[in-house]
C-alpha positions as CSV (number, residue, x, y, z in Angstrom):
1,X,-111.0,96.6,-1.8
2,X,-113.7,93.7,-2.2
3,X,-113.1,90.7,-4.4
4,X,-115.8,90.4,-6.8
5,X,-118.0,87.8,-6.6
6,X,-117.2,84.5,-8.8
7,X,-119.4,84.7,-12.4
8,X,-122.9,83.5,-12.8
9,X,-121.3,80.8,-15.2
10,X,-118.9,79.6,-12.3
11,X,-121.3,79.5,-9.5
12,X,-123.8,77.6,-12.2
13,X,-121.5,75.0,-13.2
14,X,-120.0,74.6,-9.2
15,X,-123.7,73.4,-8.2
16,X,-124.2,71.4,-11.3
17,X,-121.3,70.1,-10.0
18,X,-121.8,69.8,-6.4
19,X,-126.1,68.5,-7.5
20,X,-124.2,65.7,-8.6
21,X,-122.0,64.5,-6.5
22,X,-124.2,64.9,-3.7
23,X,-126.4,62.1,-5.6
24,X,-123.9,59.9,-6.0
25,X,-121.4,60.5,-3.4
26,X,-123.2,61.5,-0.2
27,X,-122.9,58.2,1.5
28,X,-119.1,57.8,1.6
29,X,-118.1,62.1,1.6
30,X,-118.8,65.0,3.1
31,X,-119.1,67.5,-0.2
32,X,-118.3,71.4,0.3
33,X,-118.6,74.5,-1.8
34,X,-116.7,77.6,-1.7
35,X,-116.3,80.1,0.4
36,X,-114.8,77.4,3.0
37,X,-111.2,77.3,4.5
38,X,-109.1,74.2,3.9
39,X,-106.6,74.6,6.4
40,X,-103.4,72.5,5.8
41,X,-101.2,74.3,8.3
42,X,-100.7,77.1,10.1
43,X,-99.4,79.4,6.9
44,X,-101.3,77.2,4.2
45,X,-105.2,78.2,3.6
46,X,-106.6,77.8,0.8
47,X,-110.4,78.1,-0.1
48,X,-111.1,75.7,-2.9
49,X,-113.9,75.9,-5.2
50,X,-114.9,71.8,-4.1
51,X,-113.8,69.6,-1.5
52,X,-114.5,66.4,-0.5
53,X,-113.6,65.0,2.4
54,X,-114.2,61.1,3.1
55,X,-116.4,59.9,6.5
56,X,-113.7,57.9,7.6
57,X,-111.8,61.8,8.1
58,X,-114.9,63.7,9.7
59,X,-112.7,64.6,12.4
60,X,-110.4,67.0,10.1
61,X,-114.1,69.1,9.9
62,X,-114.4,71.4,12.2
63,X,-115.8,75.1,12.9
64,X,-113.2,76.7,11.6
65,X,-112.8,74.7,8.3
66,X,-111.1,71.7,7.2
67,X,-108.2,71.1,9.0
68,X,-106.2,68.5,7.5
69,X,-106.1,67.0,4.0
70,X,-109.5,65.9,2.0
71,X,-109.3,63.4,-0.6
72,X,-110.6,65.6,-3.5
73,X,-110.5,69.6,-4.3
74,X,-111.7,71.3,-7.8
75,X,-111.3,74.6,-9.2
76,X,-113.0,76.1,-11.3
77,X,-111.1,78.3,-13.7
78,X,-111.7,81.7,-14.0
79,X,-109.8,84.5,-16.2
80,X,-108.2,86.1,-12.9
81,X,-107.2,82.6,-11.3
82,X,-105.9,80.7,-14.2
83,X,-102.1,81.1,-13.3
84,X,-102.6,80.4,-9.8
85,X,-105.2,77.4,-10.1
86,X,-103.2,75.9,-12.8
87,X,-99.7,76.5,-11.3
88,X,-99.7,77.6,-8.1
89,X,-102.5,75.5,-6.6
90,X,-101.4,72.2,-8.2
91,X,-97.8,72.5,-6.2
92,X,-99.6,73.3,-2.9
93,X,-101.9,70.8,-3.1
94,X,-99.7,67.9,-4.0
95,X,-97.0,68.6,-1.3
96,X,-99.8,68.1,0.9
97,X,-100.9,64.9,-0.4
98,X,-104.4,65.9,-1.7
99,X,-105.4,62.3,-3.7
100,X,-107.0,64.4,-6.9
101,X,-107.5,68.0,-8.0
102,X,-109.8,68.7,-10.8
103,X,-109.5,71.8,-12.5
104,X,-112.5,72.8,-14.7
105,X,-112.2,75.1,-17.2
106,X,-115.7,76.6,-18.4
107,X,-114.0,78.8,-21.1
108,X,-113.1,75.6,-23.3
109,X,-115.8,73.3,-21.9
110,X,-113.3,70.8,-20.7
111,X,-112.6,69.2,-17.0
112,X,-108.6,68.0,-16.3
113,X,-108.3,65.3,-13.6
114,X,-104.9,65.0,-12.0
115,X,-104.1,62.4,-9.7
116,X,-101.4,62.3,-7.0
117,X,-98.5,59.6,-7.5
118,X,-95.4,60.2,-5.7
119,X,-95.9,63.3,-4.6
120,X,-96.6,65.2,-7.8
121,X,-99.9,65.3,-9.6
122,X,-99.9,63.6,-13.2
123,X,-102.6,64.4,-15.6
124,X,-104.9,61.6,-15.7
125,X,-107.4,62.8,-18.1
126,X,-109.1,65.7,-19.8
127,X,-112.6,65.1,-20.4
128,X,-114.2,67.1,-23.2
129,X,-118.2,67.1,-24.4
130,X,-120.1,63.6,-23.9
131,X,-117.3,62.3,-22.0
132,X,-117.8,60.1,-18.7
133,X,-115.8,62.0,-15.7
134,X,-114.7,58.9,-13.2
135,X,-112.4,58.8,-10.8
136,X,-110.1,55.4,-9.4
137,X,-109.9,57.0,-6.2
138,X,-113.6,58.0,-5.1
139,X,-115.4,55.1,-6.6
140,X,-118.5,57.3,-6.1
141,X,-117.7,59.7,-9.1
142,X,-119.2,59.5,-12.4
143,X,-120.9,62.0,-14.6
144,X,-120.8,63.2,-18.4
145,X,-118.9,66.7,-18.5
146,X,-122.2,67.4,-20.5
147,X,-124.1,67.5,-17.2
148,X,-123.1,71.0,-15.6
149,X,-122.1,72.4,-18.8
150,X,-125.8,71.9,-20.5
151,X,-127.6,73.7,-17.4
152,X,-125.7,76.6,-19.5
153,X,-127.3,75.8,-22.6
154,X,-130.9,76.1,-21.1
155,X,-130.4,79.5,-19.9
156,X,-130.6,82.5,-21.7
157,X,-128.4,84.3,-19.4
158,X,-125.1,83.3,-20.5
């Protein structure tokens, strides 16, 4: 059995996403877009919606994947991956030390930021319409949520 593809509205608001942060972040991160392994050992893959992985880690790229932990990953909600990116996803990811997870959900237009502190990820923030999205730990980030989520408004397909 195939998996179907991700919806129009996730793969729209992923590069909306991505557009940005390549602007803005390019210089100090290597930005990826699903489908890519992360690779965190030899039972753990994951393939995250986002990842960023700082220069200063280039050697954790390699042809296979990511191999090693990248400062940032997002998800971006879907109805089949709610309980897994939400629950599932956030354990992995903090037990292997992954600085911030973003998980954006489209349905309710809103974008939660956790951040890693000993070893658990505390909600930072949910940003909702016209707020700023920034981040303490990639300096590099900042856009309004209203950014990918207008590109939606401007297309009749949706």
């Amino acid at each position: 059995m195939i998996t179907p593809a991700p919806s129009l509205k996730h793969q729209v608001i992923l590069t909306q996403i991505l557009t940005v942060l390549m602007n803005s972040c390019q210089p100090d991160y290597v930005i990826f877009a699903s489908p890519i392994d992360l690779i965190l050992s030899n039972t753990e893959v994951r393939q995250p919606d986002l990842v960023m992985v700082p220069r200063s880690k280039m050697d954790i790229i390699t042809s296979r994947g990511i191999e090693g932990t990248p400062s940032l990953v997002g998800e971006i909600l879907s109805p089949h991956s709610i309980k897994r990116d939400r629950f599932n996803k956030l354990k992995v990811y903090a037990q292997y030390h992954i600085l911030e997870y973003w998980i954006i959900d489209p349905a309710n237009e809103v974008f939660e930021q956790y951040v890693l502190a000993e070893n658990e990820y505390q909600l930072f923030y949910v940003y909702g319409r016209g707020d700023t999205v920034q981040s303490e730990q990639l300096k590099c980030v900042s856009f309004t949520i209203d950014q990918p989520m207008n590109y939606l408004i401007k297309s009749s397909c949706f």
